[in-house]
TORMIDREN-195505 format. One record per residue (C-alpha): residue in three letters; x, y, z. Coordinates in pm, whole numbers, padded with zeros to 5 digits, always signed. Layout:
# residues N
ALAXYZ...
# end
This chain:
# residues 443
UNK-13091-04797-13089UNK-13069-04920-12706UNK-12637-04922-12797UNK-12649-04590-12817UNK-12882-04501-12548UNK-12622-04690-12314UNK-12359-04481-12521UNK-12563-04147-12467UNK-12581-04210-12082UNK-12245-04355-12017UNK-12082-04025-12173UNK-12290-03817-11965UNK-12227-04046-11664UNK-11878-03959-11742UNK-11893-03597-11771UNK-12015-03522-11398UNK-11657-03470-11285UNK-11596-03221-11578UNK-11934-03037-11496UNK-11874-03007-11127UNK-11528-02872-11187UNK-11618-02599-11437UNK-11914-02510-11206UNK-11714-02503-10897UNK-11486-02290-11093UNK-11721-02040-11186UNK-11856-02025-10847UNK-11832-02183-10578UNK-12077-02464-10449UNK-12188-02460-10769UNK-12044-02777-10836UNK-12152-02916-10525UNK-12559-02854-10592UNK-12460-03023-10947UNK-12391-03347-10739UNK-12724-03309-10513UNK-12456-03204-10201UNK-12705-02896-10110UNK-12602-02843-09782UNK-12268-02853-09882UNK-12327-02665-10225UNK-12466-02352-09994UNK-12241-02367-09728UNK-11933-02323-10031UNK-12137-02063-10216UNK-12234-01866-09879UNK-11855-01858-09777UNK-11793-01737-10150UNK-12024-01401-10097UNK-11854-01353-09772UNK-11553-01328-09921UNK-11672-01126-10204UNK-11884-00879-09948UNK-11636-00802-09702UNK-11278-00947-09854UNK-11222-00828-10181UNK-11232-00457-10063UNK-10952-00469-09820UNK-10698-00723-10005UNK-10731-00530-10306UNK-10628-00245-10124UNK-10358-00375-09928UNK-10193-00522-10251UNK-10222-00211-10370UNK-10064-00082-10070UNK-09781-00319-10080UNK-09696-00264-10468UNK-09685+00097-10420UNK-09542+00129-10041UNK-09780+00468-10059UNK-09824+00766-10312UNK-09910+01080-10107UNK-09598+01218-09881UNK-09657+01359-09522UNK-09729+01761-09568UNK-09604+01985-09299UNK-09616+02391-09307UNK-09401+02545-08971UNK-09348+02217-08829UNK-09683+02095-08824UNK-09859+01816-09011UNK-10096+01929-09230UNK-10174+01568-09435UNK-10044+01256-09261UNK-09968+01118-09568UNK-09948+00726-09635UNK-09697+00565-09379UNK-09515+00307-09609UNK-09371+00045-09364UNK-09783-00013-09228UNK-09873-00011-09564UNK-09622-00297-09622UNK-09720-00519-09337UNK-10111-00439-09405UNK-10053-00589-09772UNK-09816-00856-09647UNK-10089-00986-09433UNK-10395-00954-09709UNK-10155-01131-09957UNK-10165-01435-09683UNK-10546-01390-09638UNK-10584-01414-10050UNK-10346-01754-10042UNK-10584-01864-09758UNK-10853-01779-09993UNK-10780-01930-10289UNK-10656-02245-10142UNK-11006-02312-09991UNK-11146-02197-10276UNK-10853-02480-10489UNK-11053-02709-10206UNK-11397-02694-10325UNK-11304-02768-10653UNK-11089-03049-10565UNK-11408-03188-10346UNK-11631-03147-10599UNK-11432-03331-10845UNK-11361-03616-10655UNK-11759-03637-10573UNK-11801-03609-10951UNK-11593-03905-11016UNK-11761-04125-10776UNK-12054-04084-10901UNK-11917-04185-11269UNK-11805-04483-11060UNK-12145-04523-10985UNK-12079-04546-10614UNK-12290-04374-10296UNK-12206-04003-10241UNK-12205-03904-09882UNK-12455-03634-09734UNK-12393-03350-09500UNK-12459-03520-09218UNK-12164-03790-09334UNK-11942-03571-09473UNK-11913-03374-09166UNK-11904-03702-08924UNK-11608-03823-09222UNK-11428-03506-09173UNK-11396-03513-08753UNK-11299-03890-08789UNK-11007-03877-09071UNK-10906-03560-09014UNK-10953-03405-08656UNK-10569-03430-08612UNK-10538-03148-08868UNK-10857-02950-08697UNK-10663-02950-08371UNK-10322-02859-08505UNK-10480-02586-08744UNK-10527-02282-08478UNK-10133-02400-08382UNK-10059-02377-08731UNK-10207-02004-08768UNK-10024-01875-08470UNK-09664-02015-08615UNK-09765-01852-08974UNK-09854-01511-08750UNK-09560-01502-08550UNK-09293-01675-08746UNK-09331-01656-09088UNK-09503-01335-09102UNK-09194-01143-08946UNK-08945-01369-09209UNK-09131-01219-09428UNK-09175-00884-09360UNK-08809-00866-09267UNK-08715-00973-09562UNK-08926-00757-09769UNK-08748-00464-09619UNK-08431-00570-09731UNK-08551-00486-10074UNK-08698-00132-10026UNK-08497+00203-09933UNK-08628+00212-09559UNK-08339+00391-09374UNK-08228+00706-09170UNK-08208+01045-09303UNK-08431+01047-09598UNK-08669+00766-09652UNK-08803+00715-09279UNK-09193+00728-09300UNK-09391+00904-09206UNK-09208+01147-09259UNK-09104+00993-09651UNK-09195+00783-09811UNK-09016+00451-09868UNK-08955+00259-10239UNK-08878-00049-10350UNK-08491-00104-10492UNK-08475-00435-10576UNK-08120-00578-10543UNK-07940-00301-10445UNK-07907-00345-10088UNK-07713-00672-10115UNK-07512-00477-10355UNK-07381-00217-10179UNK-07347-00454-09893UNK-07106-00648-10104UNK-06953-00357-10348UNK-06945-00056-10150UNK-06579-00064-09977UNK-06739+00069-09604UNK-06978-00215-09569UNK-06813-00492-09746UNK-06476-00449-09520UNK-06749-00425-09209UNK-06928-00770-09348UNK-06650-00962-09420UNK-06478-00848-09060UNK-06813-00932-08876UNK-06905-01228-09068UNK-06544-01390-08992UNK-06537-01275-08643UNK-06898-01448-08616UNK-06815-01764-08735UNK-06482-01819-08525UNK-06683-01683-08223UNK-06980-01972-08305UNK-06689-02254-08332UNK-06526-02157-08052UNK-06766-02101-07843UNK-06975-02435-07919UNK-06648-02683-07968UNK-06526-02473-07586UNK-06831-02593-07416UNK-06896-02886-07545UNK-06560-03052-07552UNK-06524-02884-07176UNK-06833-03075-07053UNK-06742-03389-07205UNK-06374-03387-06986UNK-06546-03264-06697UNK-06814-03514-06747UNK-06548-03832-06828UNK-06343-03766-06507UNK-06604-03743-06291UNK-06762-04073-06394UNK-06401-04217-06312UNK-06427-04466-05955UNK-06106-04267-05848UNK-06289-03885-05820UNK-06395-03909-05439UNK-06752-03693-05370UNK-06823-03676-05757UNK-07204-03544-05644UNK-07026-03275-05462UNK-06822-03185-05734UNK-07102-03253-05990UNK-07310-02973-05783UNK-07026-02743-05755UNK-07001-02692-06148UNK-07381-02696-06173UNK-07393-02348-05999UNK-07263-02143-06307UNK-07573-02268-06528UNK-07812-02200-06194UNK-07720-01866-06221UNK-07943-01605-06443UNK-07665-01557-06768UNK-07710-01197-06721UNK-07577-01167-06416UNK-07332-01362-06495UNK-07230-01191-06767UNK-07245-00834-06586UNK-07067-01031-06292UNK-06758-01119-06570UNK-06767-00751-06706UNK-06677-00576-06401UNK-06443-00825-06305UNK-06246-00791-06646UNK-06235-00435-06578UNK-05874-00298-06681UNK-05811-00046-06345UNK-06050-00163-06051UNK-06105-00532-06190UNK-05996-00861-05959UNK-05782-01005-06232UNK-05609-00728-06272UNK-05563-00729-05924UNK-05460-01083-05843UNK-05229-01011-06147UNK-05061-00709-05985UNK-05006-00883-05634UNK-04825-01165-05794UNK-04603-00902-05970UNK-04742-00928-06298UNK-04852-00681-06551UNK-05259-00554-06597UNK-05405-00686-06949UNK-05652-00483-07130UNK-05920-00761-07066UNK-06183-00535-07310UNK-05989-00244-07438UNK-05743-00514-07645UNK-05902-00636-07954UNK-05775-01043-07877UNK-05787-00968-07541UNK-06161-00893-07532UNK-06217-01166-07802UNK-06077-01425-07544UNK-06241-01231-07265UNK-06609-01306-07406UNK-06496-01686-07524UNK-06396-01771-07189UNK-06658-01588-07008UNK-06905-01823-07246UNK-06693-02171-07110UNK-06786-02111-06782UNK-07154-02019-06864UNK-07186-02267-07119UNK-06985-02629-06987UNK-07188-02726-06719UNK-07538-02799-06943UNK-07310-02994-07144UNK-07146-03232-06891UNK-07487-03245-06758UNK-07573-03395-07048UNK-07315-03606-07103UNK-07277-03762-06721UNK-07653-03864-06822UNK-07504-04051-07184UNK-07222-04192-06994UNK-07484-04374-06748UNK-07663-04567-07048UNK-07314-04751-07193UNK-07282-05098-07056UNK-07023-05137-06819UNK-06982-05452-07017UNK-06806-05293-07274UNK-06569-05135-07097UNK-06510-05451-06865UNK-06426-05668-07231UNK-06239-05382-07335UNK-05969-05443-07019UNK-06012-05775-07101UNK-05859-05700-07419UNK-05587-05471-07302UNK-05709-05188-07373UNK-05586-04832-07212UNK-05842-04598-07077UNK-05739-04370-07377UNK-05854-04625-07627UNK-06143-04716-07439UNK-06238-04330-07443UNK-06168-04284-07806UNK-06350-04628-07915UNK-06684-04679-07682UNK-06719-04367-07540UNK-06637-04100-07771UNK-06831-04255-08093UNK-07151-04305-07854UNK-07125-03969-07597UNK-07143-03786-08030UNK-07436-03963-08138UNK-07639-03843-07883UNK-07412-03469-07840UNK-07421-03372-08254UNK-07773-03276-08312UNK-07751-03017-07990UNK-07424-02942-08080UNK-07583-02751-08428UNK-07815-02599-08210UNK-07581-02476-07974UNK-07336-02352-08259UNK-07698-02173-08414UNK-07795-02000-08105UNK-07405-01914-08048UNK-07441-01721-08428UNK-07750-01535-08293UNK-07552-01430-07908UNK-07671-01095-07929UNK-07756-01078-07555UNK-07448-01222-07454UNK-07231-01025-07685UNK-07405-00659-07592UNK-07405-00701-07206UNK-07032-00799-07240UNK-06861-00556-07437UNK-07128-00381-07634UNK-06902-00501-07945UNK-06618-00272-07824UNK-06361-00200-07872UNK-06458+00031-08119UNK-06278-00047-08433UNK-06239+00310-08735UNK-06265+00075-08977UNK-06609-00042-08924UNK-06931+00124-08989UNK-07159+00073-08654UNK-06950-00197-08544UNK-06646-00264-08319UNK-06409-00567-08265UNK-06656-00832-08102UNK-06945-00727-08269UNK-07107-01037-08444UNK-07325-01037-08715UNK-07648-00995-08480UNK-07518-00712-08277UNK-07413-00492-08607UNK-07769-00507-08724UNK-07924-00370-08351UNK-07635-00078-08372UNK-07763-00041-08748UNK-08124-00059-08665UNK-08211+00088-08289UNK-07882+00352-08283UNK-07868+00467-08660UNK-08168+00344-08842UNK-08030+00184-09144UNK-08329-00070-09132UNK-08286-00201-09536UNK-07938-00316-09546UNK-07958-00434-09219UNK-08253-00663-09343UNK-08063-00740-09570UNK-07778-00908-09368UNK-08054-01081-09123UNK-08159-01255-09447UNK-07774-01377-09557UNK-07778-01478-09157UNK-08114-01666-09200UNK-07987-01864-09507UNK-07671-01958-09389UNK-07784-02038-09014UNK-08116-02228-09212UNK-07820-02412-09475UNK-07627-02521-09217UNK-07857-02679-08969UNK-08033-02867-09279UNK-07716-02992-09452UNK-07570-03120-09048UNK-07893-03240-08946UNK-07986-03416-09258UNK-07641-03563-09265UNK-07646-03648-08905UNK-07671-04061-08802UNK-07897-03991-08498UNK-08141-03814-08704UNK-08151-04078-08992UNK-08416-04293-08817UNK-08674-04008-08853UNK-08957-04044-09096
# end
């Protein structure tokens, strides 16, 4: 008879987990009053009718927003609007941004019945169960490092994933100039079709493929230009033989001092083909004018070059301060050895100047993909080419979707090529980076 007492209350002991759980699951704080947590039992449930009061209202609608992108069309009679109508690209981001507040939701709400579990447990173990007043003191002292970093946390989710998102959502509706511009129209979902006719449809597959290649040999170029500039500049002016290296150290310094913009505007008018100074000095030495940005190559190399000058000096910045931290030693056993100061260069220095250069160097070559700024205050991707659509000879992939989106509204496909830029910019710096020796030692 006492046996199965024991039995009786050691199955019921071990049921507490399974009781919070379910009530935790039916409601929330439920589970905590089960394991005599009442302060923590109400605060749970009180959050629960908040949610239910003032929540449930507004993320039902905005999911029901974002499913249908809007049902009732803007009604005008003579040019005035009668019924606004539903404007589909608000309802979109509305409902993007109640879908986040319903994961926020049900993730605390996957964290009370996670807490009430474990409670449930230790008191199967028979062990103490902490009070309010503990819990709270536990939580500030094991976990304030996630209190202070949540706000932080919010504001990336806001203003960096949120627009990811959104922009990628649009890549699968219809949003684009003449017909589907809200609120004017309303805008649909199309799936797939987008990235279809960007890679079917003869006009926008030539432009992507022309774009996308141009892009790519711009970002190499460009980044291998700078870097491998810096680096020479940088090696011969750590040599003893360079008399007044600070001088000449200072002297390339003043192209990065200088806001790129200017620059850049600086570089335009000078490559002008009639009243430009290189055509000038050209024609006084008795040579002929080149089309510096009416030429196709010419305004390629135009824009690579004008990047070398703006670009080199933060590189051999950066490596004059690499070349300081090798130990003279090694160069000194090196001569010892016979060595030439080609050998040394391709042995000590090289391997060590990389270590430290790779990393920024997939940076660089990222930020080079994205040059919009650069790109548009040069040459506005002209010259024009007829077999684009909205984009000329040194457009590059970022430019072509602000012609597509600001000048001719064709906001879905070009979502839909900012996402194939996101995953292959996003690819490529994982793959480099996670295959990259200076980046190994992180945890």
């Amino acid at each position: 008879m006492s046996n199965n007492l024991e039995l009786q209350v050691s199955h019921k002991d071990k049921s507490h987990r399974k009781i919070a759980t379910l009530l935790s699951v039916l409601f929330m704080g439920l589970g905590q009053l089960y394991n005599k947590q009442y302060s923590k039992g109400i605060s749970w449930a009180l959050f629960e009718i908040i949610a239910l009061i003032f929540f449930i209202k507004p993320i039902s609608q905005g999911l029901y927003g974002l499913i249908t992108l809007g049902e009732t069309p803007q009604v005008r009679e003579r040019g005035r609007v009668v019924d606004p109508g539903d404007h589909s690209i608000l309802l979109m981001a509305e409902g993007l941004l109640m879908l986040m507040a319903l994961v926020a939701v049900l993730a605390i709400y996957f964290f009370s019945i996670r807490d009430a579990y474990l409670v449930g447990k230790l008191r199967e173990q028979g062990k103490r169960v902490m009070n309010f007043k503990e819990t709270v003191r536990n939580v500030w002292e094991n976990g304030y490092a996630y209190i202070l970093i949540t706000p932080t946390a919010i504001c990336m989710i806001l203003l960096t994933v949120f627009p990811l998102i959104f922009t990628a959502l649009i890549a699968f509706t219809n949003y684009s100039s003449p017909n589907y511009l809200p609120p004017r129209a309303l805008v649909d979902w199309v799936g797939i079709d987008q990235f279809i006719r960007l890679f079917t449809m003869e006009s926008w597959r030539g432009t992507f493929l022309g774009v996308f290649s141009w892009t790519i040999i711009w970002a190499v170029l460009s980044t291998l230009l700078v870097v491998f500039a810096g680096l020479f500049v940088a090696v011969v002016l750590s040599q003893k033989i360079v008399k007044y290296r600070k001088f000449w150290r200072n002297i390339y310094i003043i192209p990065w001092a200088v806001p790129g913009f200017v620059s850049i505007l600086i570089f335009r008018n000078l490559y002008n083909g009639e009243f430009g100074v290189f055509n000038d000095m050209l024609r006084s030495v008795g040579l002929n004018a080149i089309p510096w940005l009416s030429d196709p190559m010419w305004a390629k190399v135009s824009v690579l070059l004008t990047n070398l000058w703006l670009g080199f000096p933060f590189w051999m910045a950066l490596f004059t301060a690499v070349l300081t931290t090798i130990s003279k030693e090694l160069y000194e056993a090196a001569e010892v050895d016979g060595a030439t100061i080609v050998q040394q260069f391709r042995t000590i220095t090289f391997p060590i100047v990389m270590v430290a250069a790779i990393p920024l160097m997939v940076f660089t070559f990222a930020f080079n993909f994205n040059q919009l700024t650069f790109i548009y205050l040069m040459t506005e991707g002209g010259p024009s080419n007829a077999n684009y659509t909205y984009a000329g000879h040194t457009d590059i992939l970022l430019s072509w979707i602000f012609k597509m989106t600001l000048d001719n509204g064709q906001y879905a496909i070009a979502s839909a090529v900012a996402l194939v830029v996101f995953l292959i910019i996003a690819g490529f710096a994982y793959f480099n980076l996670r295959n990259t020796k200076s980046m190994k030692g992180d945890v």
